[in-house]
N, CA, C and O atoms as CSV, one atom per row, in Angstrom:
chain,resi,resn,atom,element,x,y,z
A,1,UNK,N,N,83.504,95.146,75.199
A,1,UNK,CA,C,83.387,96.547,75.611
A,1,UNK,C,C,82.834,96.603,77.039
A,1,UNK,O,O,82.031,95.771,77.462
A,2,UNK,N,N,83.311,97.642,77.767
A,2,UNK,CA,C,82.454,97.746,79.086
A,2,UNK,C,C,81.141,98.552,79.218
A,2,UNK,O,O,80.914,99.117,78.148
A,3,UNK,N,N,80.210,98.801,80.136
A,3,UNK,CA,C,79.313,98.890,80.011
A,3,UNK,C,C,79.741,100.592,79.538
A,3,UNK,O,O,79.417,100.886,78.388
A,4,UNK,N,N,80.309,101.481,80.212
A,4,UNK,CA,C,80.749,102.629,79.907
A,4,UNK,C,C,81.175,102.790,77.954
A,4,UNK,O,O,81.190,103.836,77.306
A,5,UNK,N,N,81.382,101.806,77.605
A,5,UNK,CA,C,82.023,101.848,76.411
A,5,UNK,C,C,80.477,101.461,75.469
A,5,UNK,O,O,80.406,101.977,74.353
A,6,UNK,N,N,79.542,100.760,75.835
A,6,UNK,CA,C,78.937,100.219,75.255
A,6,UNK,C,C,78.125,101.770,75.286
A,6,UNK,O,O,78.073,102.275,74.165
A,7,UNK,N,N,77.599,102.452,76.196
A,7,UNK,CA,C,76.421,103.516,76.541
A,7,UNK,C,C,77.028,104.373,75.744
A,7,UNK,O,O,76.224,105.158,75.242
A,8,UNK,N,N,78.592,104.610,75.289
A,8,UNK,CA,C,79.299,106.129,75.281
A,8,UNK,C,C,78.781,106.107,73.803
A,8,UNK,O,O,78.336,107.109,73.244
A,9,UNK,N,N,78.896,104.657,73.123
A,9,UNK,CA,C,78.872,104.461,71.702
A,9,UNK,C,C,77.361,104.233,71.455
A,9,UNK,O,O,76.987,104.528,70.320
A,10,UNK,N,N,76.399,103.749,72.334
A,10,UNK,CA,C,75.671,104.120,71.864
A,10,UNK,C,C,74.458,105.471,71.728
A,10,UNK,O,O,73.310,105.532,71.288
A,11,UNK,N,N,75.613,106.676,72.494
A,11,UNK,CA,C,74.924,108.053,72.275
A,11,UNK,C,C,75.851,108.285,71.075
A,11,UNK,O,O,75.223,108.918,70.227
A,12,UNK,N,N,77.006,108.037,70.707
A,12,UNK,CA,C,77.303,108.386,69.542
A,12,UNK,C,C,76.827,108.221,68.153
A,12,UNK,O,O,76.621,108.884,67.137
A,13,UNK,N,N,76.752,106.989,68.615
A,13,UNK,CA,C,75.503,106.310,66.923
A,13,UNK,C,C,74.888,106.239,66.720
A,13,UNK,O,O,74.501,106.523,65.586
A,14,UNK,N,N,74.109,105.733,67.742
A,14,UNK,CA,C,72.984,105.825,67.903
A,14,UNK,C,C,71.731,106.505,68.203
A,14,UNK,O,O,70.757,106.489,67.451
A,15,UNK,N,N,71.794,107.156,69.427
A,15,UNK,CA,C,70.721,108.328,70.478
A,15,UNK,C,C,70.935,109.697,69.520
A,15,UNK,O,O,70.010,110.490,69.346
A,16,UNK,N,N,72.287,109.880,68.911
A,16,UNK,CA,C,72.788,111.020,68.287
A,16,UNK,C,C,71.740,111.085,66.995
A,16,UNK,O,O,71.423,112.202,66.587
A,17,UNK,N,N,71.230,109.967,66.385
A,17,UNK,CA,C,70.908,110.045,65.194
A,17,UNK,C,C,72.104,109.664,63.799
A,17,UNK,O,O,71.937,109.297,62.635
A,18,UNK,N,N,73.087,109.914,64.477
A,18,UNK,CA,C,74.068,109.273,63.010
A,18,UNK,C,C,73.914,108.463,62.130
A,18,UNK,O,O,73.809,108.568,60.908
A,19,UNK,N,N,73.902,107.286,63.103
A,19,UNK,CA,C,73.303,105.614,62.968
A,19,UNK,C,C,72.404,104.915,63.450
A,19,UNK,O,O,72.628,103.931,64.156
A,20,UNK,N,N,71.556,105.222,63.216
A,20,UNK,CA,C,70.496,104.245,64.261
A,20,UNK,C,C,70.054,103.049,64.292
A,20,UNK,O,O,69.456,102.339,65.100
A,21,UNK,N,N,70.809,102.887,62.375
A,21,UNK,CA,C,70.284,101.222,62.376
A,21,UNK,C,C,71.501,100.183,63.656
A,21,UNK,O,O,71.085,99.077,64.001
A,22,UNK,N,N,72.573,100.556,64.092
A,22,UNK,CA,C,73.240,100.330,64.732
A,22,UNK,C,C,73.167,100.253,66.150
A,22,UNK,O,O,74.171,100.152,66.856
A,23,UNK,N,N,71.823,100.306,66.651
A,23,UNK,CA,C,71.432,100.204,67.668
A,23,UNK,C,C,71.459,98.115,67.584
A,23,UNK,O,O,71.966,97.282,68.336
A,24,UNK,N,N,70.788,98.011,66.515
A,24,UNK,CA,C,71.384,96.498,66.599
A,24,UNK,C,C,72.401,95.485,67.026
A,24,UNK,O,O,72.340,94.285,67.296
A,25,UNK,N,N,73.289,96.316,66.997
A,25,UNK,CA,C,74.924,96.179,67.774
A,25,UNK,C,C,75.182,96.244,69.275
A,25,UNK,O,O,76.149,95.726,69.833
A,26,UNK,N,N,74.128,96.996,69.917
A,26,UNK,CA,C,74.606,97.753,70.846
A,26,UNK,C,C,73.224,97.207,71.905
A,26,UNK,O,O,73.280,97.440,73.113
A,27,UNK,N,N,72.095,96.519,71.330
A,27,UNK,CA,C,71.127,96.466,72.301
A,27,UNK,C,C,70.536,94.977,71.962
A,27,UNK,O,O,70.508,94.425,70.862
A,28,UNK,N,N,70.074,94.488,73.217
A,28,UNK,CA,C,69.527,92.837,73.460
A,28,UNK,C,C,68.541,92.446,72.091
A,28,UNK,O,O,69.140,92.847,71.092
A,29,UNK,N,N,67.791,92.076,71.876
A,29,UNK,CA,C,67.237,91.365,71.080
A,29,UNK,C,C,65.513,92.272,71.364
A,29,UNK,O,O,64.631,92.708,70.624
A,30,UNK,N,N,65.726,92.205,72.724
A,30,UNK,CA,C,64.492,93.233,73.272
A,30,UNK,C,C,64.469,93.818,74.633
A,30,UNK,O,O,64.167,92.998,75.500
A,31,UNK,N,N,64.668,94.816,74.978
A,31,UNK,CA,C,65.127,95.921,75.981
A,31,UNK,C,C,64.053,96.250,76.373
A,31,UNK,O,O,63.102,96.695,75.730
A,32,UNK,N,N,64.161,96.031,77.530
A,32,UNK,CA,C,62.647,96.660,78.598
A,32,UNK,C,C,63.397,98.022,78.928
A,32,UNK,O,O,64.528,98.126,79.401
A,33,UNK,N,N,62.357,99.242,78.512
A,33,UNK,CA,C,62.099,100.291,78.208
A,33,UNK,C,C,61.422,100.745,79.251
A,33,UNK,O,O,60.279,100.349,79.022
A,34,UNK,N,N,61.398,101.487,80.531
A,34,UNK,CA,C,60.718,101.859,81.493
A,34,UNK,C,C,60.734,103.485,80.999
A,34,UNK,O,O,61.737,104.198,80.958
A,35,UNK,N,N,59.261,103.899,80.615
A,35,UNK,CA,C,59.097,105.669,80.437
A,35,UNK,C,C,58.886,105.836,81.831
A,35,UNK,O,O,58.092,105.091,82.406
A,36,UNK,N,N,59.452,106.656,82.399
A,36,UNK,CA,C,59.033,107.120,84.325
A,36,UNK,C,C,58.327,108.520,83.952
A,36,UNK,O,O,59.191,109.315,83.583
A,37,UNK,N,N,57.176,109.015,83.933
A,37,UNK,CA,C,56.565,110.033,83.896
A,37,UNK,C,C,55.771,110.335,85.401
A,37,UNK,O,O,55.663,109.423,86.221
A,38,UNK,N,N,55.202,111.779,85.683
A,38,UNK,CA,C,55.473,111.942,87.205
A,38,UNK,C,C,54.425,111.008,87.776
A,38,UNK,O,O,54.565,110.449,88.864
A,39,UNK,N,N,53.340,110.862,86.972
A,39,UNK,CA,C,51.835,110.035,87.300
A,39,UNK,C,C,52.179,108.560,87.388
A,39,UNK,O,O,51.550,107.771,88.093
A,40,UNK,N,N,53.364,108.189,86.521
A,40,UNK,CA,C,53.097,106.798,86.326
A,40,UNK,C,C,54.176,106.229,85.454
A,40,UNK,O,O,54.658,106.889,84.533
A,41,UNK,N,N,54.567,104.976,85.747
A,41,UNK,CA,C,55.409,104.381,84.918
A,41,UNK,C,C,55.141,103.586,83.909
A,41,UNK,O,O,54.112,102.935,84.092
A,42,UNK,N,N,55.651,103.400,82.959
A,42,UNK,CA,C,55.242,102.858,81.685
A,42,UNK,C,C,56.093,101.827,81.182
A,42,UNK,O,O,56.679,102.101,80.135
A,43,UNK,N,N,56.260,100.906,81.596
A,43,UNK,CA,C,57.045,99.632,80.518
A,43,UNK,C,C,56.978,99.086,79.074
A,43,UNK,O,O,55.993,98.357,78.954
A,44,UNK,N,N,57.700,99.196,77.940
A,44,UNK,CA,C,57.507,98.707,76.940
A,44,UNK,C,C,58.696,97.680,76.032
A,44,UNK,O,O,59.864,97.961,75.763
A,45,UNK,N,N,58.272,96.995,75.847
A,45,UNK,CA,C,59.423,96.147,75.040
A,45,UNK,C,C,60.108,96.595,73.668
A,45,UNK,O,O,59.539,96.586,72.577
A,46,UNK,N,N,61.424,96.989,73.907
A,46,UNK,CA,C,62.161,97.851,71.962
A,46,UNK,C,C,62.682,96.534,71.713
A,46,UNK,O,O,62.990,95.821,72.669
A,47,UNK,N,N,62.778,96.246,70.847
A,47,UNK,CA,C,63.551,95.651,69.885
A,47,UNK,C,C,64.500,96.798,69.050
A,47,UNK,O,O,63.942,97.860,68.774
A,48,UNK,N,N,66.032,96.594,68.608
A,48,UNK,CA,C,66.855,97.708,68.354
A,48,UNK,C,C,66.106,98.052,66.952
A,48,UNK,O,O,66.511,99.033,66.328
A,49,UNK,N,N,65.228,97.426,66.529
A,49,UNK,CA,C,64.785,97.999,65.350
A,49,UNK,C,C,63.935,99.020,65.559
A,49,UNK,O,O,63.998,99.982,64.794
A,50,UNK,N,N,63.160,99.008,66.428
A,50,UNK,CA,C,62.060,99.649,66.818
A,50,UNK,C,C,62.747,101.176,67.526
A,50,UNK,O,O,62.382,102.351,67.482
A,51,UNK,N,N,64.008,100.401,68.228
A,51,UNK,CA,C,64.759,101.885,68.672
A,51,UNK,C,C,65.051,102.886,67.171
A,51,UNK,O,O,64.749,104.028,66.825
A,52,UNK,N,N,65.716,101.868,66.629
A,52,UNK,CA,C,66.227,102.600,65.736
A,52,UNK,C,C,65.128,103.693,64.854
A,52,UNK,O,O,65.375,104.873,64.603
A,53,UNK,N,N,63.984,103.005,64.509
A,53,UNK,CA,C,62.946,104.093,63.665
A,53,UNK,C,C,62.494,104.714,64.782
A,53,UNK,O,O,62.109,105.781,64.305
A,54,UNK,N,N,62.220,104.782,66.272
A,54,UNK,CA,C,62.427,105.636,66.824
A,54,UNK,C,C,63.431,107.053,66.964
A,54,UNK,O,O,63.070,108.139,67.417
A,55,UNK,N,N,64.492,106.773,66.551
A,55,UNK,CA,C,65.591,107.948,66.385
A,55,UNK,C,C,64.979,108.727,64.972
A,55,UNK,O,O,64.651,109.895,64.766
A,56,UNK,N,N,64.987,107.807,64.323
A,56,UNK,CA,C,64.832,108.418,63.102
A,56,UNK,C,C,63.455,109.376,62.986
A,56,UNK,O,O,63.314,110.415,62.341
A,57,UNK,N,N,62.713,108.832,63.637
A,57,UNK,CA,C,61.494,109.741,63.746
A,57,UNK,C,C,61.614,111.155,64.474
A,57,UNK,O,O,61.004,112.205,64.272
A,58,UNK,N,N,62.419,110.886,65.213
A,58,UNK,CA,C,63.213,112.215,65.884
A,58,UNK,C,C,64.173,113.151,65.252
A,58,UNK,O,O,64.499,114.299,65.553
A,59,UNK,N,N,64.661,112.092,63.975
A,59,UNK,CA,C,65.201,113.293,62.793
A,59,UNK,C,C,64.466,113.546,62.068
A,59,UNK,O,O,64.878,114.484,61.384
A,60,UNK,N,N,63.172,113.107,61.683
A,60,UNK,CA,C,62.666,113.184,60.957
A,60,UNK,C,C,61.633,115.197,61.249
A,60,UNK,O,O,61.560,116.187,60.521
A,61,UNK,N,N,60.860,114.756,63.182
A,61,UNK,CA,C,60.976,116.039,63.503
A,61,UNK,C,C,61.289,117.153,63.850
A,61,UNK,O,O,60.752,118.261,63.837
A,62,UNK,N,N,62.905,116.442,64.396
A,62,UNK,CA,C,63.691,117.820,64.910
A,62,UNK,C,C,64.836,118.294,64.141
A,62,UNK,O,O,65.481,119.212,64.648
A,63,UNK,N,N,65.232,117.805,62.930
A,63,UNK,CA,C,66.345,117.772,62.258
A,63,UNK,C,C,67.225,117.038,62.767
A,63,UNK,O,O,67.012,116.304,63.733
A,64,UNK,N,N,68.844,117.203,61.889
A,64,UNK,CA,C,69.972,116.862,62.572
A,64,UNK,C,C,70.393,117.615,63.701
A,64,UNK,O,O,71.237,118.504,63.813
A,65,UNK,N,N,69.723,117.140,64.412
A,65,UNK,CA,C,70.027,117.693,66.535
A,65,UNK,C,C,71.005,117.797,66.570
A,65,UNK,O,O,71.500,117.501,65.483
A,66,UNK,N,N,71.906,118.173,67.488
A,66,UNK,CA,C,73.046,118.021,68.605
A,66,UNK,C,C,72.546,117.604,69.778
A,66,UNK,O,O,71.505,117.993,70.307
A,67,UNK,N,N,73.318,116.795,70.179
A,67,UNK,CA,C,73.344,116.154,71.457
A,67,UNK,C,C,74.299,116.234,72.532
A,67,UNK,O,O,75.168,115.393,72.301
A,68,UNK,N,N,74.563,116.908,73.691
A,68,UNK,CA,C,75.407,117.336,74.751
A,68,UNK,C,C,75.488,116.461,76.129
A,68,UNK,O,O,74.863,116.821,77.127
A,69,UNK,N,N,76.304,115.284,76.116
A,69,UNK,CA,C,75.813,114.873,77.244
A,69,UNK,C,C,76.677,115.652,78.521
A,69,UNK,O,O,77.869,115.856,78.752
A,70,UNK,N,N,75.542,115.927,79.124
A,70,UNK,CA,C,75.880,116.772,80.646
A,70,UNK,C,C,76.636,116.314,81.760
A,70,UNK,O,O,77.369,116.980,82.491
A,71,UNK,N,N,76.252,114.544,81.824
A,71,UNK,CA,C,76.732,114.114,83.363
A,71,UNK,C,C,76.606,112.430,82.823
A,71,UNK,O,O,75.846,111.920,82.000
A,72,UNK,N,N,77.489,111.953,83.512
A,72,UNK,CA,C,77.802,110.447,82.460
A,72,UNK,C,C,78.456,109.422,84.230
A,72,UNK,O,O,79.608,109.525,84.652
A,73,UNK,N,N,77.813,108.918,84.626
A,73,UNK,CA,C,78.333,108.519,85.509
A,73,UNK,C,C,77.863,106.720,85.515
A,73,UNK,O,O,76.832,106.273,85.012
A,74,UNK,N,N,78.894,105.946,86.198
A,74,UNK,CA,C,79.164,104.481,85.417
A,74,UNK,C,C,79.434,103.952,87.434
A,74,UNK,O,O,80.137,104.306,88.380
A,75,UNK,N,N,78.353,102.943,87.135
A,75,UNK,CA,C,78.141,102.349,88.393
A,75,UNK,C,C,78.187,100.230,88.308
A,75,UNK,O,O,77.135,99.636,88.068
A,76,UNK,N,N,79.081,99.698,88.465
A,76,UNK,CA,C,78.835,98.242,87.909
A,76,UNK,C,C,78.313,98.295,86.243
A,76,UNK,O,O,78.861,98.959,85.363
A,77,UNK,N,N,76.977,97.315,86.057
A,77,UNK,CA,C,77.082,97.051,84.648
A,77,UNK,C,C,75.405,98.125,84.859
A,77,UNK,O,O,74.359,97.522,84.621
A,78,UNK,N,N,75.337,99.241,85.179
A,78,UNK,CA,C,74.515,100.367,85.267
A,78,UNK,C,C,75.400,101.930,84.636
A,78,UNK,O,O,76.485,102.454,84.886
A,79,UNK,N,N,74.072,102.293,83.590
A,79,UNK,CA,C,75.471,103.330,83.478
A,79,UNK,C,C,74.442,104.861,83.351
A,79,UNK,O,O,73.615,104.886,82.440
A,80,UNK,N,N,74.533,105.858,84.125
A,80,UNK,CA,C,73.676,106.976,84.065
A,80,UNK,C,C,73.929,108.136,82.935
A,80,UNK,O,O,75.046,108.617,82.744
A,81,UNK,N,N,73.258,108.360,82.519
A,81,UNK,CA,C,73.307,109.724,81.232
A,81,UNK,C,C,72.000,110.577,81.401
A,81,UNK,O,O,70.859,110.164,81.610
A,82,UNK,N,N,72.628,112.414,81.200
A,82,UNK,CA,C,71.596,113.299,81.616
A,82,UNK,C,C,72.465,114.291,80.499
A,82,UNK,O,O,73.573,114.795,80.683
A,83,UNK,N,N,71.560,114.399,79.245
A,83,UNK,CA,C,71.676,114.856,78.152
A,83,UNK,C,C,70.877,116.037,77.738
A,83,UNK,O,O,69.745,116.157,78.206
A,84,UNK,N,N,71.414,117.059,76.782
A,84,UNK,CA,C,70.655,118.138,76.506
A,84,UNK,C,C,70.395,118.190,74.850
A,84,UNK,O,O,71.170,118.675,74.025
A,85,UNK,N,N,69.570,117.790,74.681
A,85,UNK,CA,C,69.295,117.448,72.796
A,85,UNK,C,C,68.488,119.172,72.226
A,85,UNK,O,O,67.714,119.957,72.774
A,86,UNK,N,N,69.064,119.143,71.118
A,86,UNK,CA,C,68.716,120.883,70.638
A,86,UNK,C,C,68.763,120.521,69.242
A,86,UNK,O,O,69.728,120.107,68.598
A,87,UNK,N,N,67.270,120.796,68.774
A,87,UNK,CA,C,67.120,120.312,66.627
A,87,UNK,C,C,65.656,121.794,66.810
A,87,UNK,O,O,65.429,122.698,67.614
A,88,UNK,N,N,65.335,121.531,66.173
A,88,UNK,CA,C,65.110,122.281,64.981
A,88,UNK,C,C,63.310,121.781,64.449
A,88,UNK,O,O,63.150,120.885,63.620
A,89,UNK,N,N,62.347,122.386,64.964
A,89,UNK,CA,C,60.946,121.840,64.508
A,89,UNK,C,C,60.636,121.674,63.356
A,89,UNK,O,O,59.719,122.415,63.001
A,90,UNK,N,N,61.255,120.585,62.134
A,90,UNK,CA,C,60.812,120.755,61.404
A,90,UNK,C,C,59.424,119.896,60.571
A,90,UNK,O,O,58.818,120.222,59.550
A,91,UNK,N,N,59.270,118.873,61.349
A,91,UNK,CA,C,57.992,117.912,61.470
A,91,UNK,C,C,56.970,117.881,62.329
A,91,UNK,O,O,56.978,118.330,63.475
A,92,UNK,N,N,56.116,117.367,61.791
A,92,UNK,CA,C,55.100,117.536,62.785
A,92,UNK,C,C,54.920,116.731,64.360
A,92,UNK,O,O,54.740,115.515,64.284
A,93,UNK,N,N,54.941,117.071,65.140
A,93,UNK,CA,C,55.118,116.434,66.746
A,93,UNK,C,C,53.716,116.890,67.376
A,93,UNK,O,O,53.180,117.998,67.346
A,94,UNK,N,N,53.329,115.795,67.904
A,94,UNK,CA,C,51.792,115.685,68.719
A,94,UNK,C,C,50.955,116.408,68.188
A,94,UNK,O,O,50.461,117.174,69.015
A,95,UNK,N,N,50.445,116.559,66.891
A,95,UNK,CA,C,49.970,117.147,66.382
A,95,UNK,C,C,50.203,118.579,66.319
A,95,UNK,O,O,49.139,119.170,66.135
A,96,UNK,N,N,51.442,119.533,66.424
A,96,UNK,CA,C,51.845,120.859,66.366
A,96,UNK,C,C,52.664,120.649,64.759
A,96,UNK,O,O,53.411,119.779,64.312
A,97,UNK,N,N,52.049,122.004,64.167
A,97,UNK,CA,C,52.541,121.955,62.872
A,97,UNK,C,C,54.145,122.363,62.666
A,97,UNK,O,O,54.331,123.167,63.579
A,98,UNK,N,N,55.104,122.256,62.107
A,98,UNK,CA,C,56.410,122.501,62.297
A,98,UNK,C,C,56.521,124.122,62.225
A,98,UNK,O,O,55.742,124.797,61.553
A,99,UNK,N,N,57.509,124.630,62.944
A,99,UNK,CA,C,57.696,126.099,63.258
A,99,UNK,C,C,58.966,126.098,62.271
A,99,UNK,O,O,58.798,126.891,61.345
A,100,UNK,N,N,60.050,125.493,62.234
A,100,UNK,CA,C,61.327,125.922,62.219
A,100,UNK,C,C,62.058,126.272,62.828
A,100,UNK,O,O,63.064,126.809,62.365
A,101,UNK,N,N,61.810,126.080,64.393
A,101,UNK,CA,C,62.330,127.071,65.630
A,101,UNK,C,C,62.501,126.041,66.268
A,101,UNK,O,O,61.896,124.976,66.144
A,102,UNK,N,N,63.729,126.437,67.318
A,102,UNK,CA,C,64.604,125.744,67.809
A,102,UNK,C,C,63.728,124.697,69.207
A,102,UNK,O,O,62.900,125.360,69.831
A,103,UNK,N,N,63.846,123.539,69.567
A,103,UNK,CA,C,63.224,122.749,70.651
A,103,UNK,C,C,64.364,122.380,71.154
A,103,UNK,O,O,65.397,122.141,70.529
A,104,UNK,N,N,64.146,122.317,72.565
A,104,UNK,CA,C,65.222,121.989,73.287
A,104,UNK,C,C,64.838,120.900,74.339
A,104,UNK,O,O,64.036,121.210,75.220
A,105,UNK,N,N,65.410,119.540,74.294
A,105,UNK,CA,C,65.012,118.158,75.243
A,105,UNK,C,C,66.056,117.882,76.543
A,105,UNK,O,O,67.194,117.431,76.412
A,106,UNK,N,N,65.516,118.197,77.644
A,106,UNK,CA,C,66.830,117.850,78.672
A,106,UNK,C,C,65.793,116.344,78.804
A,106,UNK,O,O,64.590,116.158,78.620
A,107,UNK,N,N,66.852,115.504,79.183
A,107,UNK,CA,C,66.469,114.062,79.559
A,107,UNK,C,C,67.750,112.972,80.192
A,107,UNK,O,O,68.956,113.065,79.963
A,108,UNK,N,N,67.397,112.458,80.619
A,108,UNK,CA,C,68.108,111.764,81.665
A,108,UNK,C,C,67.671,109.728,81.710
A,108,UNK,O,O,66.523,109.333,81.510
A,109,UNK,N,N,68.483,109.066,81.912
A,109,UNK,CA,C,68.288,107.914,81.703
A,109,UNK,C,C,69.213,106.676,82.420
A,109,UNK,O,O,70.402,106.809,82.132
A,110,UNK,N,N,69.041,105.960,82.950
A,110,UNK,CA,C,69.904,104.803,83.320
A,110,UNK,C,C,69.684,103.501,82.383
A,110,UNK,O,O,68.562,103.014,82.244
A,111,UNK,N,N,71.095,102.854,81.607
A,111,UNK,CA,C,70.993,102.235,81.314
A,111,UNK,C,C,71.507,100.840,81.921
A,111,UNK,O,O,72.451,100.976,82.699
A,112,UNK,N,N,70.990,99.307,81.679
A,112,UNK,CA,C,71.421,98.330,82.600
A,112,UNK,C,C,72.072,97.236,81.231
A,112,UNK,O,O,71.353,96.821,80.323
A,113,UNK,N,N,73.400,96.958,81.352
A,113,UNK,CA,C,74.286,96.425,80.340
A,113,UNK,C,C,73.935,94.750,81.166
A,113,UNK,O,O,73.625,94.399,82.305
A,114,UNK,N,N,74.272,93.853,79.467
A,114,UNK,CA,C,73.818,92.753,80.068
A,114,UNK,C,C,74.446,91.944,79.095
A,114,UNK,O,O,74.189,92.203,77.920
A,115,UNK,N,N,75.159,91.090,79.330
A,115,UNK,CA,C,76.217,90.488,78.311
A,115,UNK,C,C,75.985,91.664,77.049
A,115,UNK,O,O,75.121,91.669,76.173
A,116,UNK,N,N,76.915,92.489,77.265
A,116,UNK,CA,C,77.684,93.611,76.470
A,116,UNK,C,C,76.757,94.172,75.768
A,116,UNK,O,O,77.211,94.694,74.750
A,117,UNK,N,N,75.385,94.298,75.931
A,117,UNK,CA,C,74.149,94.931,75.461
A,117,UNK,C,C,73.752,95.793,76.364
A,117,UNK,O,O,74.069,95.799,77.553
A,118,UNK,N,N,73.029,96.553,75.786
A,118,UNK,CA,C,71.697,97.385,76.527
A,118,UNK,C,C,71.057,96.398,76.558
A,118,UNK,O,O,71.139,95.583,75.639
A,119,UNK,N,N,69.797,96.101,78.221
A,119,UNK,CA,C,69.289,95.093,78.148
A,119,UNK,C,C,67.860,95.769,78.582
A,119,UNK,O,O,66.758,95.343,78.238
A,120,UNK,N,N,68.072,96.741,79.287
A,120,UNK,CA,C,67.355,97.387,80.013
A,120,UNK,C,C,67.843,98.925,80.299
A,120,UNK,O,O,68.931,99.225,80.790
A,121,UNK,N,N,66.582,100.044,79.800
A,121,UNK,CA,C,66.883,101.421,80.769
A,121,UNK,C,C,65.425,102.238,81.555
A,121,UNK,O,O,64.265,101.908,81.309
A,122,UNK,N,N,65.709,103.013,82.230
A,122,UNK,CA,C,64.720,103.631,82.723
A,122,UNK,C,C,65.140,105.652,82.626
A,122,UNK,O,O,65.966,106.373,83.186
A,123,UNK,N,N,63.817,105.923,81.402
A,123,UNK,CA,C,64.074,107.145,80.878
A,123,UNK,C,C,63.474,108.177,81.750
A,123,UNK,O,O,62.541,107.756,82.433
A,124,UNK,N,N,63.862,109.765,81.935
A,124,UNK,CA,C,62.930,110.671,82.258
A,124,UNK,C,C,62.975,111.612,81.126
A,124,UNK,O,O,63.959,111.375,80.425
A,125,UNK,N,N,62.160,112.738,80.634
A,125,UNK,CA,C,62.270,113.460,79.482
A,125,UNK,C,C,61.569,114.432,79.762
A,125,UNK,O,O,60.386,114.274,80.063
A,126,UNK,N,N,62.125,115.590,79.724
A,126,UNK,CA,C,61.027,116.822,80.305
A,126,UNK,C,C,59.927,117.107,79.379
A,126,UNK,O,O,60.060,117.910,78.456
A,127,UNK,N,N,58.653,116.349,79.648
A,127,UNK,CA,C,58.192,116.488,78.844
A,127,UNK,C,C,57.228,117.818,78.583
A,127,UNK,O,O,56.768,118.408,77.606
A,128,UNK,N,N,57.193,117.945,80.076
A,128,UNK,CA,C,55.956,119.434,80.009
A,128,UNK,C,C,56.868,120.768,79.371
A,128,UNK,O,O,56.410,121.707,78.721
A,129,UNK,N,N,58.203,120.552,79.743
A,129,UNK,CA,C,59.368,121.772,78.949
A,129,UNK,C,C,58.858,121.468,77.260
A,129,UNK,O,O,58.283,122.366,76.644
A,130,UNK,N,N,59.042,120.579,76.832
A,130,UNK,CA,C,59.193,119.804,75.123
A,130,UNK,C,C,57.599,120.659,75.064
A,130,UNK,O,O,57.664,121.633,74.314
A,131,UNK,N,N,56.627,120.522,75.519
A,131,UNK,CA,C,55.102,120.738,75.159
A,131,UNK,C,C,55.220,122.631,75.415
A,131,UNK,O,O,54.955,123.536,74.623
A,132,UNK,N,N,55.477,122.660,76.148
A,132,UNK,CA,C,55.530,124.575,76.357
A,132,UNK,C,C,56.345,125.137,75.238
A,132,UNK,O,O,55.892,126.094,74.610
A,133,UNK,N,N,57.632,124.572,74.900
A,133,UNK,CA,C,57.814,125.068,73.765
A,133,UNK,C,C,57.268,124.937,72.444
A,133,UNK,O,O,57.393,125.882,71.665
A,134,UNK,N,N,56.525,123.615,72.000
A,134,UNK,CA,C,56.074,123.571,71.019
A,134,UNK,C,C,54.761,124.688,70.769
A,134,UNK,O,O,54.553,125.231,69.683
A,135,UNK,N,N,53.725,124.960,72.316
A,135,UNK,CA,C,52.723,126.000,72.700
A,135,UNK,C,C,53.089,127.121,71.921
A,135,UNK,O,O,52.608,127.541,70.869
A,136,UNK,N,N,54.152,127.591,72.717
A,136,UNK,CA,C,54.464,128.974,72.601
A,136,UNK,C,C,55.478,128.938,70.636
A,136,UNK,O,O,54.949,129.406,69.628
A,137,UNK,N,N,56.240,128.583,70.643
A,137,UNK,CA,C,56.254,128.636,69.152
A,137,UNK,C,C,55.641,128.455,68.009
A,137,UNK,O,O,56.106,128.709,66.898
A,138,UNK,N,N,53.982,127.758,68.398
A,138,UNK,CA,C,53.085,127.982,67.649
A,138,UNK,C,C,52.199,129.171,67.678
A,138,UNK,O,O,51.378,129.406,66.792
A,139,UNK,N,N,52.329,129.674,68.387
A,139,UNK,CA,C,52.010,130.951,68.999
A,139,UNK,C,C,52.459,132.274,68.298
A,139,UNK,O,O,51.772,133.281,68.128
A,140,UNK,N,N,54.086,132.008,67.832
A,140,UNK,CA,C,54.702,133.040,67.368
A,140,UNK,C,C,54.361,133.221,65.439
A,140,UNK,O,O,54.865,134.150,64.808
């Protein structure tokens, strides 16, 4: 698969929530994970298992999401995605009790393909948007 083919499938199966144990397929053995937040960058090592109960924890609080990717652009074995994720509060997140009301995640990411894996990406995630809504819908 090319790197375009490898990223497309793994927002389908994976990032989507469908499949997540299937991140196994699709990612190195262990993927350096760069969080870019505005203060500071954060490196961490996933293993696709670790991705994977990561997703799931994300169905677990936002429901079955939809996922929209916005802008998909494919550079060598680099491939960019800037996505709009929309679920549903129904778990508890950073300690906010579930609303039932709609959360909405814009986020953006480069991934770096590496013998036909994810080997490496570097994420952004709006996170102060994700926290204002959880504010204000606890609010309501």
């Amino acid at each position: 698969m090319t790197p375009e083919q490898i990223v497309k499938k793994f927002f389908e199966e994976v990032r989507s929530g469908n499949h997540p144990d299937y991140a196994a397929e699709l990612m190195a053995d262990q993927v350096l994970a760069h969080q870019v937040i505005s203060e500071e960058e954060l490196t961490v090592i996933r293993t696709p298992k670790e991705y994977a109960d990561h997703v799931k924890e994300m169905v677990e609080a936002y429901g079955d999401f939809s996922l929209e990717i916005q802008e998909f652009m494919v550079q060598d074995h680099k491939v960019y995605v800037r996505w709009k994720q929309v679920g549903t509060h129904i778990g508890e997140v950073d300690e906010y009790q579930p609303t039932n009301l709609p959360i909405i995640e814009i986020a953006s990411a480069v991934y770096r393909i590496k013998d036909g894996k994810i080997a490496e990406y570097w994420i952004q995630i709006d996170r102060a948007g994700i926290e204002n809504q959880l504010k204000r819908n606890q609010s309501n």
